[in-house]
N, C-alpha and C positions, 0 to 999 in steps of 0.2 A: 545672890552672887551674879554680876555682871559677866557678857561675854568679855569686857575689856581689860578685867582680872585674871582672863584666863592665861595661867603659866606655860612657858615654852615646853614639850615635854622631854625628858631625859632620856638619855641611849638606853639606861634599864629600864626606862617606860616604853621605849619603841619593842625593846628584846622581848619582853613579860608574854605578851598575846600573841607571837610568833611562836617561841617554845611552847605552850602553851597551846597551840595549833598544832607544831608538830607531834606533841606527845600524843593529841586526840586522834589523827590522823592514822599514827601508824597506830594504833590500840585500836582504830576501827579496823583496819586492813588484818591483823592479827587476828580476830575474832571472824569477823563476815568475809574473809580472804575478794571472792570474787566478786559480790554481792555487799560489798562497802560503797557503791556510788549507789545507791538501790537507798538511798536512808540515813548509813551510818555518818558518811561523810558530809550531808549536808547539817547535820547536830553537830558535828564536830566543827564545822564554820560557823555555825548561830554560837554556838560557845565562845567558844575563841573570841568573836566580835562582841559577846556581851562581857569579856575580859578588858575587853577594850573597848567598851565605852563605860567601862568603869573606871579605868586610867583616865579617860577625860573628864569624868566626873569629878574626879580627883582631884585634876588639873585645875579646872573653873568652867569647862565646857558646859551647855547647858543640852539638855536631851535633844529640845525642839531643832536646834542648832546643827546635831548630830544625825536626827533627821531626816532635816531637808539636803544632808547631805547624801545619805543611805539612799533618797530618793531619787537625786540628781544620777548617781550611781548605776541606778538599776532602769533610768529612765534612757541611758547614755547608751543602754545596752541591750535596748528595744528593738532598735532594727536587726539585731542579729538574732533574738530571740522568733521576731516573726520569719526570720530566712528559714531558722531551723524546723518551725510549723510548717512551712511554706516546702523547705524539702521533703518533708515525712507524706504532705500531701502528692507529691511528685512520686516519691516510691514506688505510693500504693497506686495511682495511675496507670503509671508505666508498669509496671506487672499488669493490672489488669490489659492492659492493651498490647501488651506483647511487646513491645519495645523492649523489656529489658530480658524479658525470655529472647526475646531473637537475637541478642546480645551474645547470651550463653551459646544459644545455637548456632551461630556460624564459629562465635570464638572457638570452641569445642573441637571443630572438624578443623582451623585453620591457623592454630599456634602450636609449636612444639613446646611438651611440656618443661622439655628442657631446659629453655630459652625464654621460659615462661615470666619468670619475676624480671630480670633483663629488659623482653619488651614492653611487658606493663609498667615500668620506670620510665623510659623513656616513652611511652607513646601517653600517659600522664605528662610527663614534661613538655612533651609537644602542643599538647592540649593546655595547659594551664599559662605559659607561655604566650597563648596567642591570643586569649580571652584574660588573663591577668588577676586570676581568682582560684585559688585552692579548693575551696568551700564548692564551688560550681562542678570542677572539674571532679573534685571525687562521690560527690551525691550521683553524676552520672555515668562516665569510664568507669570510673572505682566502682559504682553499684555494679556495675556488668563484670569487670576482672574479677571481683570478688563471687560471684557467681560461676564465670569459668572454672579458676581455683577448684570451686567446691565439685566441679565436675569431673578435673580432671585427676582429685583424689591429693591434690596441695594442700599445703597448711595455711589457712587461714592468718594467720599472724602473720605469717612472712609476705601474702601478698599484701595484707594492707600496709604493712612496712614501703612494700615498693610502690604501691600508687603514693603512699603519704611524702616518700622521699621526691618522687616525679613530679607531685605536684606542689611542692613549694617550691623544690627548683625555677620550674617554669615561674612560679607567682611572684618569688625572688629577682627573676632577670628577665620579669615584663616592665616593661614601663606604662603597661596600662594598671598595674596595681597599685591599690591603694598604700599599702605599706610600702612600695619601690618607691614611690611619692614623698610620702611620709617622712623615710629619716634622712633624705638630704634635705629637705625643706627644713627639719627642724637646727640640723647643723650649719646650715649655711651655703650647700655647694650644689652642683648644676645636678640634676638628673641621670644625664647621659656620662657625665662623669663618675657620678659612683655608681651607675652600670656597670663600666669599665674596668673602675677599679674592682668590683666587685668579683668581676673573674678572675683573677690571680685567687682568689681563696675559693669561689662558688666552684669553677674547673677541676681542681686537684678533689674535693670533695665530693661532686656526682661521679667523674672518673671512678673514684674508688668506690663506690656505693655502689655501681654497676657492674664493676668486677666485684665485690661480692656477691651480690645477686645471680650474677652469672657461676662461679665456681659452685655457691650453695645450688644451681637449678641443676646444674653436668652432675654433682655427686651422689643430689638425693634420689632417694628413692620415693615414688608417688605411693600414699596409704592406699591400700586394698578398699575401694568400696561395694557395697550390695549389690551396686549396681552397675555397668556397664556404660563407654561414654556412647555406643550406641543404645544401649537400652533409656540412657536418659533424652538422646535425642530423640528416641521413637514416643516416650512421654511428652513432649515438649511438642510435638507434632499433634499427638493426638489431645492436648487441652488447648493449643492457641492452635491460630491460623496465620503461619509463620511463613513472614516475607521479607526483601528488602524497606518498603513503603513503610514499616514499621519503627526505619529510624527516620521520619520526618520529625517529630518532637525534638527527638536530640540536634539533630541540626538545626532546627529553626532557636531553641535557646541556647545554641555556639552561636549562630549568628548576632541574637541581641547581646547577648555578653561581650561581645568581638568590639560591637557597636555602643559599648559602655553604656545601656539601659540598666536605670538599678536592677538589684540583683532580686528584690520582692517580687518587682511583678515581672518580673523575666521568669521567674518561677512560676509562677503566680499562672502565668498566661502558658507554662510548662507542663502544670500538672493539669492547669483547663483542657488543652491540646492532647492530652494521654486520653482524658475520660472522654474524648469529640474522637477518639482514632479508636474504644474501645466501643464504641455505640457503634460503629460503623464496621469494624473489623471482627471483633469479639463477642460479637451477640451470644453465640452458646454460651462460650466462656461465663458472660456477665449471669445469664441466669442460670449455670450450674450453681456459681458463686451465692445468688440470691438465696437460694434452695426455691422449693414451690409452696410460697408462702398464699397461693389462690389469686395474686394481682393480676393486673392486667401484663401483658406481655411489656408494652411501653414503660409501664407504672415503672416495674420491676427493672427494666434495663435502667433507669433513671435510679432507681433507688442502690442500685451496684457501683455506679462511677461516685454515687455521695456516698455509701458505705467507705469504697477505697479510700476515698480524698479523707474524713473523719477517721478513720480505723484500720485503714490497710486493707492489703489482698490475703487471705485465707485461702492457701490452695487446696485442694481436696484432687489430689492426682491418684490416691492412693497407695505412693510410696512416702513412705515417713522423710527420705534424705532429700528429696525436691519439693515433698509440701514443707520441710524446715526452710529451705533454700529459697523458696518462692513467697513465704507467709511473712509478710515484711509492710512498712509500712504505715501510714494515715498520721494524723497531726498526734492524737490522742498518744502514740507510742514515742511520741517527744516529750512529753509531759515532763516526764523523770529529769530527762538534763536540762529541761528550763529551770524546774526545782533546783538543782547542781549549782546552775549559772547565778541564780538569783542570790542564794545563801554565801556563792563566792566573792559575789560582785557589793553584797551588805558587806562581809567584813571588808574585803581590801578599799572600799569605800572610806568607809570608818577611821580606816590606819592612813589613808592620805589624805584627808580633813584635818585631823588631830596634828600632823606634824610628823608619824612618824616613820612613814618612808622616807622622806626628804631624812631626818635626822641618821637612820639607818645608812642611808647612801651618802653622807658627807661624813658619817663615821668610820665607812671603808676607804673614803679619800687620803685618809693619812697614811693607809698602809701602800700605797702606790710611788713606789719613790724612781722607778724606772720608769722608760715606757715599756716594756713588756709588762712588770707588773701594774701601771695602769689600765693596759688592754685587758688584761686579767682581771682585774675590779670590776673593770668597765662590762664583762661578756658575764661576770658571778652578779654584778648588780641586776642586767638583764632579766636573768633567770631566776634569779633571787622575786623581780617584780613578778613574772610572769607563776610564782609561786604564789606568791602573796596577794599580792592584790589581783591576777588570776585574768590579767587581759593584755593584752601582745602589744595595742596602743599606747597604753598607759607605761609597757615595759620599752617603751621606743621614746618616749617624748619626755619621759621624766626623767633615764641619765640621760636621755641626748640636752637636757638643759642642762643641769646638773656639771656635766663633764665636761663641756662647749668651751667652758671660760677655761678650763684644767689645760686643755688641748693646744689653745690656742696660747697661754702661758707658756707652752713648752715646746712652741713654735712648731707643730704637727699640723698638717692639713685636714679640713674638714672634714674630707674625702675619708681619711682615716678613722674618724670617729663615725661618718653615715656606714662605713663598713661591717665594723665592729654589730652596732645597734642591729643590722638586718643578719650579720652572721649569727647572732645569740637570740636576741629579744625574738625576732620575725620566726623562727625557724624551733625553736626550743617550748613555744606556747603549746602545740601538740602533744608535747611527751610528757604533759600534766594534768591528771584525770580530770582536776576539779575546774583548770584554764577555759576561757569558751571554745578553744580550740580544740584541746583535747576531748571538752565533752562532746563538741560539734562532731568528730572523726569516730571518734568510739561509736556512739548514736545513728552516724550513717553507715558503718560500713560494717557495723554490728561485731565490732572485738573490743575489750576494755582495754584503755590505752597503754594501761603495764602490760597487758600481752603482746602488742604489735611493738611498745616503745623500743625492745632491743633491737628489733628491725631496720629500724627510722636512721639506717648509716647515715646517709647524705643529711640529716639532719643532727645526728651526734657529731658527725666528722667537721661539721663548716666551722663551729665554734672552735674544738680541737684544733685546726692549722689555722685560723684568726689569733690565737694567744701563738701558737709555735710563730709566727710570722711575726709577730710584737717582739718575743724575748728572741730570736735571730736578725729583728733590723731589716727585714727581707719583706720589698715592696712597702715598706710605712715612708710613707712621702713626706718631708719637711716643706715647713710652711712657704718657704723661699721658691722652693721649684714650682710650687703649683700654682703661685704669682708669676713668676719669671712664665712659665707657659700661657697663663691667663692674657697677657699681654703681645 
């Protein structure tokens, strides 16, 4: 059977291996509750996708065909798998070198808890913002806020909630990021313009994501811990040698990130910088860490900053709640979500090769008979991609093709569709365990993405007032005005 036999395939052919995916999905979550991205979930993708590539088999599709597709796929998604290597080696660095202990430690004595998830929203925002990278900003702020958090007796979920809402804001309405790039380029319209436009829905959406953060910080009450937030800084004293000089790492990769240096070796040359500030500042530390394995004093200090960089920091404080809090880290404990990435990035490979995302998204096209309920389609197809095919890219440039020509029939501004695409597809990738976003956040800031995703306001709310703002008419620009201004 030739590839040039091969049949278009049908809406029950695209439907088949998505159902199919869902049943597997939630029957892992059912059984391994917390402990489904650990294994179960990625079986549940290798299924799903051998469901579907037996619909193409069917079709006329030939294996070898299918892939070099699977390959393209998982090849496409290399650079972000080595960022995630690339920060696990950062972690374990920066622990050992105290950067991010000294993180905890001033945070500790200089934020009220009350006000707590508030300013780590916004001071994530600020940050991500001005560097133009989500991923950047929460491997480092985020590593530290989530660390205060645990100190000052917070819940874990609710802070990563607020660095993950802070920091897409800012990645959202930088114009140094790759996705703010992305989906006006792919629609048609300036940059700075759907910047612009983009605050009328990004504004109303961190607004409220910060008053709730703020009401949940005034109400709750902090969990009782073991320990004391001075008893924890008098730990943190006595295992690093804790100074300001500590955050030279962290500033010197704001600065290359500022300075749009890929993101690899700005890491890269990040967690080199942790283990050259932990040979020089942390010497105890390093060969507590070592144990007295008979090396040479050198040997040993060398053989601590490779341990961290491969396997993470092992703290040994001899409290159980700050050697959890501190024990983080090395490429090795990334393993698991490459595994995730890779098994998500086979199937939803597979389903856009075949035909049958494209067929799925021109089969919701007909139910869009307004434009509220096309922006409706348009924010459910989003999310829909960033399920399926499990990458935030592919959920930006495929309806932003798809819908370009819908848009422009019904004489709406481009402006309005680059909106849509960054209010849903950019912002919604996180709050899917299996997405590389969600497994990127989960993996860094150490909570499974179903436990921080009710947090993620400013990321549920942007999509929510994008479709309210469709079916009220409010702020969707006609094609006419944004020429009449162009000129």
């Amino acid at each position: 059977m030739t590839e040039e036999t091969a049949r278009e395939p049908s809406l029950l052919d695209a439907i088949i291996p998505v159902v199919f995916l869902i049943i597997l999905l939630t029957t892992s979550v059912l059984l391994y509750q917390d402990e489904s991205s650990y294994g179960p979930n990625q079986i549940a993708l290798i299924l799903a996708g051998g469901i579907a590539l037996l619909v193409g088999w069917k079709n006329g599709v030939k294996w070898r065909t299918m892939e070099k597709a699977i390959s393209r796929g998982i090849g496409n998604t290399v650079g972000a798998l080595l960022i995630l290597l690339m920060v696990g080696a950062l972690i374990g660095t920066w622990i050992l070198s105290g950067t991010v202990p000294a993180m905890i430690y001033y945070g500790l004595q200089v934020i009220n808890p009350s006000v707590f998830y508030f300013t780590a929203c916004i001071l994530c925002a600020i940050t991500s913002m001005s560097i133009g990278s989500s991923w950047t900003t929460a491997s480092t702020v985020g590593i530290g806020l989530m660390g205060i958090a645990s100190g000052l007796g917070l819940p874990l979920e609710i802070t990563a909630g607020a660095v993950i809402s802070g920091a897409y804001f800012g990645d959202k309405m930088s114009p140094l990021s790759d996705t703010t790039n992305l989906a006006p380029a792919i629609t048609g319209t300036d940059l700075f313009t759907h910047i612009r436009h983009m605050m009328w829905t990004t504004g109303p959406a961190i607004s409220l994501a910060l008053i709730l953060f703020l009401v949940i910080g005034l109400t709750q009450e902090p969990v009782q811990n073991n320990i004391s937030v001075e008893g924890r800084l008098l730990i943190l004293d006595q295992n690093f040698s804790i100074g300001p000089h500590l955050f030279i790492p962290m500033v010197v990769v704001f600065y290359l990130a500022y300075k749009k240096y890929p993101a690899f070796p700005t890491l890269m040359f990040g967690a080199i910088l942790g283990g050259i500030m932990a040979l020089i500042f942390q010497q105890a530390t390093i060969l507590k860490f070592v144990g007295d394995d008979g090396l040479m004093r050198g040997v040993a200090m060398f053989k601590g900053v490779w341990t961290a960089l491969f396997d993470g920091y092992n703290s040994q404080t001899g409290n159980e709640e700050m050697d959890s809090l501190l024990s983080r880290g090395g490429m090795a404990n990334m393993l698991n979500t490459i595994w995730l990435i890779m098994c998500a990035i086979t199937f939803g490979s597979i389903l856009e090769h075949l035909g049958m995302l494209q067929k799925l998204v021109v089969g919701l096209l007909g139910l869009a008979k307004s434009t509220g309920s096309l922006i409706l389609i348009t924010a459910l197809t989003c999310f829909g991609i960033n399920v399926i095919a499990m990458d935030q890219y592919i959920a930006i440039v495929l309806p932003g093709r798809m819908y370009r020509i819908e848009f422009e029939r019904r004489k709406l501004a481009a402006k309005n569709l680059s909106r849509v695409l960054e209010d849903t597809a950019t912002v919604t990738s996180v709050l899917v365990p299996w997405n590389t976003c969600g497994a990127f956040m989960s993996a860094t800031l150490g909570i499974a993405t179903l436990a921080y995703a009710p947090y993620c306001f400013f990321n549920i709310l942007s999509p929510i007032i994008s479709v309210i703002y469709g079916y009220t008419n409010f702020k969707i620009t006609p094609m006419e005005e944004e020429e009449v201004a162009a000129e």
